[in-house]
Structure formats: C-alpha cells, structure tokens
ZARO-118738 format. One record per atom (N, C-alpha, C): atom name; residue in three letters; y, x, z. Coordinates in nm, 2 decimals, m for minus. Example, Ala and Ser with C-alpha at 12.3 -4.5 7.8 and 13.67 -1.06 7.14 Angstrom:
! ZARO-118738
N / ala / m0.57 / 1.32 / 0.78
CA / ala / m0.45 / 1.23 / 0.78
C / ala / m0.33 / 1.32 / 0.78
N / ser / m0.22 / 1.28 / 0.71
CA / ser / m0.11 / 1.37 / 0.71
C / ser / 0.00 / 1.29 / 0.79
This chain:
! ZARO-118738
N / unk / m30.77 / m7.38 / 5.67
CA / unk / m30.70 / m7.27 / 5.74
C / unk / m30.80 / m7.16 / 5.77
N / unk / m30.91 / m7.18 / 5.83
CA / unk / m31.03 / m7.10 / 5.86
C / unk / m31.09 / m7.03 / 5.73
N / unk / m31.07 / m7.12 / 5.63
CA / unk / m31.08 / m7.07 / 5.50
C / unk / m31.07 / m6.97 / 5.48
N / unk / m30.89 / m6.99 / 5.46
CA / unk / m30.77 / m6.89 / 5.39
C / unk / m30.81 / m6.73 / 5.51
N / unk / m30.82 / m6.75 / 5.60
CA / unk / m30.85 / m6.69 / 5.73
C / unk / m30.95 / m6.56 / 5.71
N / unk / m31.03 / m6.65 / 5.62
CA / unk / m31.23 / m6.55 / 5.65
C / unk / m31.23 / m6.51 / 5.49
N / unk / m31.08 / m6.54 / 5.37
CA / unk / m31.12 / m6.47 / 5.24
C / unk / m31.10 / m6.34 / 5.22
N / unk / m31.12 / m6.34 / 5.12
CA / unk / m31.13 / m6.16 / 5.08
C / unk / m30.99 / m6.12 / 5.10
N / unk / m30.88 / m6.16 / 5.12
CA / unk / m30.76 / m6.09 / 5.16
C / unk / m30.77 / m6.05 / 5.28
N / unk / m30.87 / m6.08 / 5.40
CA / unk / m30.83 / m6.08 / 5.52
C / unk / m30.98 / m5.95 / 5.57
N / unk / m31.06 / m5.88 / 5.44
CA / unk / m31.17 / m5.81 / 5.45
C / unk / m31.13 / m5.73 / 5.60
N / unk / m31.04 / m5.64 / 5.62
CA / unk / m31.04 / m5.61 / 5.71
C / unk / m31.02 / m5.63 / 5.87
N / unk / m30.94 / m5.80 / 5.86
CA / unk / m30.98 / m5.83 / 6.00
C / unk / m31.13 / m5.94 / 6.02
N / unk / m31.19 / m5.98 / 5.90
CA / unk / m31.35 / m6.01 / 5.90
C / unk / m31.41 / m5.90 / 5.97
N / unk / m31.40 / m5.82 / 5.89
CA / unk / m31.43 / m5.64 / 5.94
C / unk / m31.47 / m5.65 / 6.13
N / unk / m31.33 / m5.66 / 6.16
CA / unk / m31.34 / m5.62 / 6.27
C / unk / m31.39 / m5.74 / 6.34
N / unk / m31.41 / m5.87 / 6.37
CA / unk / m31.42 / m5.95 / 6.40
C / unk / m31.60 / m5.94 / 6.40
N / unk / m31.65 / m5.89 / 6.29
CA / unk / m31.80 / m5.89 / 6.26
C / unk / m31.85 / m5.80 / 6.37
N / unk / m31.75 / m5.64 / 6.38
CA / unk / m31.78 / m5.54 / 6.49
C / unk / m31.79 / m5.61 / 6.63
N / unk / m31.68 / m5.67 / 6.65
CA / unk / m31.65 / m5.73 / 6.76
C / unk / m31.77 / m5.83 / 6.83
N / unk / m31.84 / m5.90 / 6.72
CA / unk / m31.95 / m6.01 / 6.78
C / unk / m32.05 / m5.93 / 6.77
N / unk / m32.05 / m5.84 / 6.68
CA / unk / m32.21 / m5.79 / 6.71
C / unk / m32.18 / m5.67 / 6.81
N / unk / m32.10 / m5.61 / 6.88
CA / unk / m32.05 / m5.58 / 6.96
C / unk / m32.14 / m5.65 / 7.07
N / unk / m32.04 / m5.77 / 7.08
CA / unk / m32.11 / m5.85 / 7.22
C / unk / m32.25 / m5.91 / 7.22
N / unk / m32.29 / m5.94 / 7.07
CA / unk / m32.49 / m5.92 / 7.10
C / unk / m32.54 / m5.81 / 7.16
N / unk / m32.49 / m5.66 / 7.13
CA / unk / m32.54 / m5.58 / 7.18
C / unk / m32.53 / m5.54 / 7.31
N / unk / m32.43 / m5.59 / 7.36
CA / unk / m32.37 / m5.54 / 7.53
C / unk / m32.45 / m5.68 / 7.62
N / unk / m32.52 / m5.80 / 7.57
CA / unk / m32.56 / m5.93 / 7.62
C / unk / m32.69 / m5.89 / 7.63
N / unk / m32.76 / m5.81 / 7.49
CA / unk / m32.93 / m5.78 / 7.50
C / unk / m32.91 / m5.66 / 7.60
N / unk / m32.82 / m5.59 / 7.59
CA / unk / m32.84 / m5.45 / 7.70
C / unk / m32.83 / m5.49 / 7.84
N / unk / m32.77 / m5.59 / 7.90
CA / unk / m32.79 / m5.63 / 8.00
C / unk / m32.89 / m5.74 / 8.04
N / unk / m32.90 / m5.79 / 7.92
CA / unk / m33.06 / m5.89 / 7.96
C / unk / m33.19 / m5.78 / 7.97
N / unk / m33.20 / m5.63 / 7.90
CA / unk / m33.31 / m5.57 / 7.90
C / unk / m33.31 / m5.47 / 7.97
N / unk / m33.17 / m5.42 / 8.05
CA / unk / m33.14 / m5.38 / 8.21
C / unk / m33.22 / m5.47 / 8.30
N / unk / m33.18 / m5.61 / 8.32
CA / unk / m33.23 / m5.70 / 8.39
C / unk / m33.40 / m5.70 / 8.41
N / unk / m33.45 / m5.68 / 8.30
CA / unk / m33.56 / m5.69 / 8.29
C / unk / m33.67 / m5.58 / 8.37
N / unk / m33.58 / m5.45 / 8.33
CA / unk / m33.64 / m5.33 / 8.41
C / unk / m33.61 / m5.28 / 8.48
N / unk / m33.48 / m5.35 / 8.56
CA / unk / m33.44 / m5.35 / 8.69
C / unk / m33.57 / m5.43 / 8.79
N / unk / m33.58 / m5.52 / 8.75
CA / unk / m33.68 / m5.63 / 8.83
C / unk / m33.84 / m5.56 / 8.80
N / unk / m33.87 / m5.53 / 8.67
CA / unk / m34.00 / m5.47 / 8.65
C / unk / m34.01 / m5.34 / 8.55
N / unk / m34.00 / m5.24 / 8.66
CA / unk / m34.01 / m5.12 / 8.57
C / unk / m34.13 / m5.06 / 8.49
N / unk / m34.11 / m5.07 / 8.40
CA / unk / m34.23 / m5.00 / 8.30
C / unk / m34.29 / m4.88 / 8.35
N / unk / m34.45 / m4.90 / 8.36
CA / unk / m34.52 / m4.77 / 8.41
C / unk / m34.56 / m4.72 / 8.30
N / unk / m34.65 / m4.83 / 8.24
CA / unk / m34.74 / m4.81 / 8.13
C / unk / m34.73 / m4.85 / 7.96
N / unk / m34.77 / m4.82 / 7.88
CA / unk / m34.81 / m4.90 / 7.74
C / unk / m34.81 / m5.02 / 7.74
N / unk / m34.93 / m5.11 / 7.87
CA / unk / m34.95 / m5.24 / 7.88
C / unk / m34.80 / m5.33 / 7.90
N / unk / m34.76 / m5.26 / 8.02
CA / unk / m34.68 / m5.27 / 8.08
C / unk / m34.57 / m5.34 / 7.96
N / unk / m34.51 / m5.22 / 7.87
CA / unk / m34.43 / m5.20 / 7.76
C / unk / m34.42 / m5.32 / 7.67
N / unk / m34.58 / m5.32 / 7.64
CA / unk / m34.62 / m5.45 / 7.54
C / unk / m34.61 / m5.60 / 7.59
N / unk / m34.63 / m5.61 / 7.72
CA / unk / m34.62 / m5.73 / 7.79
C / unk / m34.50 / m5.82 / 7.79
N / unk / m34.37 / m5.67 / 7.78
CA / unk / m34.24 / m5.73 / 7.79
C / unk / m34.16 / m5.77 / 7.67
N / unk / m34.26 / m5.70 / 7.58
CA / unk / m34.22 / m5.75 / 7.42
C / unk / m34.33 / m5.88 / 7.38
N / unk / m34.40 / m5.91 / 7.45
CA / unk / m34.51 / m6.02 / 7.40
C / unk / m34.47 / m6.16 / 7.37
N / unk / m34.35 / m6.18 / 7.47
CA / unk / m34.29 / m6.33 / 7.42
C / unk / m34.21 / m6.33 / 7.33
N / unk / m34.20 / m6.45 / 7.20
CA / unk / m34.14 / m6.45 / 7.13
C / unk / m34.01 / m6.44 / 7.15
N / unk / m33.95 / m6.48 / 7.23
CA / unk / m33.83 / m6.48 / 7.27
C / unk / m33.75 / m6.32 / 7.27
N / unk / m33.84 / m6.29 / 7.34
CA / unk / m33.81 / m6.15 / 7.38
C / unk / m33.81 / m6.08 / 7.23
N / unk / m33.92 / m6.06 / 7.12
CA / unk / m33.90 / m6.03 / 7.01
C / unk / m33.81 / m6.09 / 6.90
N / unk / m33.73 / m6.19 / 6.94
CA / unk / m33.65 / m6.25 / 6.84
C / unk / m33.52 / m6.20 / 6.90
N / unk / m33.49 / m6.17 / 7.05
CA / unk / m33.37 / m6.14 / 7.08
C / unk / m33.30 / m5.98 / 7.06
N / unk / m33.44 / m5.91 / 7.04
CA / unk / m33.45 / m5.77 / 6.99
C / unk / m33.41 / m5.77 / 6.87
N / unk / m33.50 / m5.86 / 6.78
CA / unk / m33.46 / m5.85 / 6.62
C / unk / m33.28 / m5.87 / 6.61
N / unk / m33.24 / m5.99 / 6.67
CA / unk / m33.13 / m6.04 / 6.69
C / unk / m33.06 / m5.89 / 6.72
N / unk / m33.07 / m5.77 / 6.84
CA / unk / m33.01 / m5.67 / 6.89
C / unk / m32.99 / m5.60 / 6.76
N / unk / m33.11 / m5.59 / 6.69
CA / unk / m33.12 / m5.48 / 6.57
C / unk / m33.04 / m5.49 / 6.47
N / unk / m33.07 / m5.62 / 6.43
CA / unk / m32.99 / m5.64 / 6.30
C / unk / m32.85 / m5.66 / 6.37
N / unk / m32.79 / m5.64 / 6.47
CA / unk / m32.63 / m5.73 / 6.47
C / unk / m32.61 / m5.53 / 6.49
N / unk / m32.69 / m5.44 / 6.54
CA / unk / m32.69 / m5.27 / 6.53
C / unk / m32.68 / m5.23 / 6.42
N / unk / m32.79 / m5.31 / 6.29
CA / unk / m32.78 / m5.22 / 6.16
C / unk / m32.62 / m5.30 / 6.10
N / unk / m32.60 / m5.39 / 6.14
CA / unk / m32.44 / m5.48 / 6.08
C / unk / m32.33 / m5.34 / 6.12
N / unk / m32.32 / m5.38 / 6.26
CA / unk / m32.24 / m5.31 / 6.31
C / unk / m32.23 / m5.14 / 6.28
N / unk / m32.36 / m5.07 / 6.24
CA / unk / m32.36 / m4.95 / 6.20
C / unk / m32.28 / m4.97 / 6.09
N / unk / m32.39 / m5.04 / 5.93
CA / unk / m32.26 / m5.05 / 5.84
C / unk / m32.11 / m5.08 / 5.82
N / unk / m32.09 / m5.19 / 5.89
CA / unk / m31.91 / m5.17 / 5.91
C / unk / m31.89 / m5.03 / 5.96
N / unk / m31.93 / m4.97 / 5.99
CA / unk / m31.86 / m4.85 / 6.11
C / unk / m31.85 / m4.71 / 5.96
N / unk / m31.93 / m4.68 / 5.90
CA / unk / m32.01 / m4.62 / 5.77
C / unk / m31.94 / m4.69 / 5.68
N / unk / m31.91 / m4.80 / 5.65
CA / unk / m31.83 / m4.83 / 5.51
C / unk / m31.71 / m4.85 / 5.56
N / unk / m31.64 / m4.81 / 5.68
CA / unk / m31.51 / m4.77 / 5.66
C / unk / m31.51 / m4.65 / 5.70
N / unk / m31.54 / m4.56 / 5.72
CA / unk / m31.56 / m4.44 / 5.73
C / unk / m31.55 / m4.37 / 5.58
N / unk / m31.66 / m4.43 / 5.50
CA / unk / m31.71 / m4.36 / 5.32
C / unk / m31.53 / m4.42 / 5.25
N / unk / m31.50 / m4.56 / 5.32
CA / unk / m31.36 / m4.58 / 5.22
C / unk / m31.24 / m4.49 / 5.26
N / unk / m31.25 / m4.45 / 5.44
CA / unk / m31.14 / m4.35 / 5.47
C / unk / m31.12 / m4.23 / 5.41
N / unk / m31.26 / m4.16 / 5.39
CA / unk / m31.26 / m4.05 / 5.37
C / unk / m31.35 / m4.02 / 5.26
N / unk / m31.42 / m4.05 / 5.19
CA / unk / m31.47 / m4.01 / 5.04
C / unk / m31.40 / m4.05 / 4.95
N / unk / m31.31 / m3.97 / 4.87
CA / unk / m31.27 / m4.07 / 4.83
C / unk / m31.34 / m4.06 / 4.66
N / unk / m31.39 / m3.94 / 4.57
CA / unk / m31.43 / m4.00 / 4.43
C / unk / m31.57 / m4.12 / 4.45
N / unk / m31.53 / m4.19 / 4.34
CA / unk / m31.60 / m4.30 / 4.38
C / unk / m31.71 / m4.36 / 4.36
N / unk / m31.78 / m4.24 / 4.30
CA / unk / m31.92 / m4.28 / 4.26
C / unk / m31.97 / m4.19 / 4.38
N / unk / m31.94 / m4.10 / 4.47
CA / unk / m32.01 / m4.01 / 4.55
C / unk / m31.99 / m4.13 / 4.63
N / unk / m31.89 / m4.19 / 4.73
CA / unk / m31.90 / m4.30 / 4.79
C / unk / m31.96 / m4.40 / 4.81
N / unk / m32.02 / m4.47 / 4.66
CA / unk / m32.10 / m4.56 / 4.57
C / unk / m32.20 / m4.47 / 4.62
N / unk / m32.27 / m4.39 / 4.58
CA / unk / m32.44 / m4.34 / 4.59
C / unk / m32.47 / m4.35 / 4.76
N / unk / m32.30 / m4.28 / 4.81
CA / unk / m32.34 / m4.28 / 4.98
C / unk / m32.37 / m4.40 / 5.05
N / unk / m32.28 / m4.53 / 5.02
CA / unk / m32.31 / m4.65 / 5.05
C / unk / m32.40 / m4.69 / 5.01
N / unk / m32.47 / m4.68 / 4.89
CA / unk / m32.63 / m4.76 / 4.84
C / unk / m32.69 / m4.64 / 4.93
N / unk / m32.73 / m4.52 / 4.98
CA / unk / m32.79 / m4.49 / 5.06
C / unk / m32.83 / m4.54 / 5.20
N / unk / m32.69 / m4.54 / 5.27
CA / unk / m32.67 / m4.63 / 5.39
C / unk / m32.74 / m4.77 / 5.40
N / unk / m32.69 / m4.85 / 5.28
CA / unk / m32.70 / m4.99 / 5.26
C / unk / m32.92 / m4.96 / 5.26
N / unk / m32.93 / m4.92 / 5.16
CA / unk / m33.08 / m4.87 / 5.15
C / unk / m33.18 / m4.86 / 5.29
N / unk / m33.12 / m4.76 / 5.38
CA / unk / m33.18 / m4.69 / 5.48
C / unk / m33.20 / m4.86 / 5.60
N / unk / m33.07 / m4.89 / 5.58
CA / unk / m33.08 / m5.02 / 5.69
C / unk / m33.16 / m5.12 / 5.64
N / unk / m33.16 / m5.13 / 5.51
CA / unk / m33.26 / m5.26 / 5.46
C / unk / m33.42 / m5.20 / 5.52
N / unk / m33.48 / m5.11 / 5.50
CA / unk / m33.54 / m5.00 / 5.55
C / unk / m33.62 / m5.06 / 5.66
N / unk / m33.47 / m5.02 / 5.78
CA / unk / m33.48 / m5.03 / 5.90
C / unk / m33.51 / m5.22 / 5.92
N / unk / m33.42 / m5.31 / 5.89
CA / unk / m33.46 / m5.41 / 5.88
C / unk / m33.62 / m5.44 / 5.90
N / unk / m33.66 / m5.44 / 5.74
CA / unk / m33.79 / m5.47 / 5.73
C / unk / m33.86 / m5.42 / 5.84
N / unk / m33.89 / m5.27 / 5.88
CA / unk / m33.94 / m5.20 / 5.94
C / unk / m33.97 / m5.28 / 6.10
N / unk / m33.85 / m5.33 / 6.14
CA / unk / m33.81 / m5.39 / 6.26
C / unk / m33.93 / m5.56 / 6.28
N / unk / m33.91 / m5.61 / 6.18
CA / unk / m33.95 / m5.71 / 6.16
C / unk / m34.13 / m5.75 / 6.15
N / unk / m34.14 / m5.59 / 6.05
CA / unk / m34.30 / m5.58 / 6.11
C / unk / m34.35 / m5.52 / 6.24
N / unk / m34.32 / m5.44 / 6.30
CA / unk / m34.31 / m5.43 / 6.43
C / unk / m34.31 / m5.49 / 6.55
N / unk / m34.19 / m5.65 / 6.52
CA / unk / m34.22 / m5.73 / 6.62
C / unk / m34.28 / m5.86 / 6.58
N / unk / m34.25 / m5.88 / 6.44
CA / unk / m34.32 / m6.00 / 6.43
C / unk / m34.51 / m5.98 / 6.40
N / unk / m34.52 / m5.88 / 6.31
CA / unk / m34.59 / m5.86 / 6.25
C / unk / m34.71 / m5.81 / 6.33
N / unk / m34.68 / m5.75 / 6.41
CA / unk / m34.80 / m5.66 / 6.49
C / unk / m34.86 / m5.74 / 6.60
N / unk / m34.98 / m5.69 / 6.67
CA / unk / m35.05 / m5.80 / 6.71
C / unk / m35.02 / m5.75 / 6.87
N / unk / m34.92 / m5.81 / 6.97
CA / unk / m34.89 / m5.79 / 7.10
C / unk / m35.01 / m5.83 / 7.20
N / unk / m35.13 / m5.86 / 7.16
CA / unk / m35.23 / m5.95 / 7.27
C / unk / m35.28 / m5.83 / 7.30
C-alpha cells in the first residue's frame, strides 16, 4: 500500500509531504535555536563558537540545512515546471538550482564538520 502510495504516480503528493517534513525540521531547529539564545545570548565570536561546538548542535544544523536546501528545491522545481515552460531553458535552470545547492551542501558540511571549533 505505502508502496503504490510513495510511486511515481503520486510525485506530487510525495512533493508535498517532503515540503511538509522538512517544514517541521525547520520550525523544531528554529525553536531549539530560539531556546538557546533566549537562555544565552551571544555577545561575542567565542560566545558564537561555543554554541556550535557540540556535535550535536552541528549535526542538528546540518540536519536544518539540508531539510532548507530540500525544501528550497521542491519550492524551485515547481515553480521552473509552472512556469518555464521550453524545456531545455528549464533543464539548464534546474541543473543550475540542483548545482548551487550541492554547492551549498558541501560548503555547509565543511564548516561544521570540518573546521576546527576548539
């Protein structure tokens, strides 16, 4: 059932269903990282780095970003199918989009994993 459910006939309520969760990762980390600088407001640099230092904290960000770069593309590749319509301009715009977020991905991943928080 769940199958027939999540196949390619059903792209557009996968679609939304993808918006929908990464949705609620992003509205779960925005109130875990309210919480955070509600209780301890950032003065400084140190300050800044301290609160990114635990892994946790960096994996739940990565988690915020990439469910942001998902959610951007769903939002962008129905957008390019609404309204571009010859189809190689749409094709170049989406491998641009698709490009920029892989981009951003990596980018994200050396930043938190990569860099030296001590």
């Amino acid at each position: 059932m769940l199958n027939h459910f999540f196949s390619s006939g059903y792209s557009g309520l996968r679609g939304w269903l993808l918006q929908r969760a990464t949705a609620l990762i992003m509205a779960l980390y925005s109130l875990l990282l309210l919480g955070l600088l509600l209780k301890h407001p950032p003065v400084t640099a140190e300050i800044w780095q301290a609160l990114f230092a635990p892994v946790w904290m960096r994996l739940a960000t990565i988690l915020f970003l990439f469910s942001l770069y998902l959610h951007a593309w769903l939002g962008v590749r129905d957008i390019l199918k609404d309204y571009v319509q010859p189809p190689k301009i749409r094709a170049a715009l989406q491998a641009t989009v698709v490009l920029a977020l892989m981009v951003y991905g990596v980018w994200t991943v050396i930043i938190l994993l990569v860099m030296n928080y001590e």
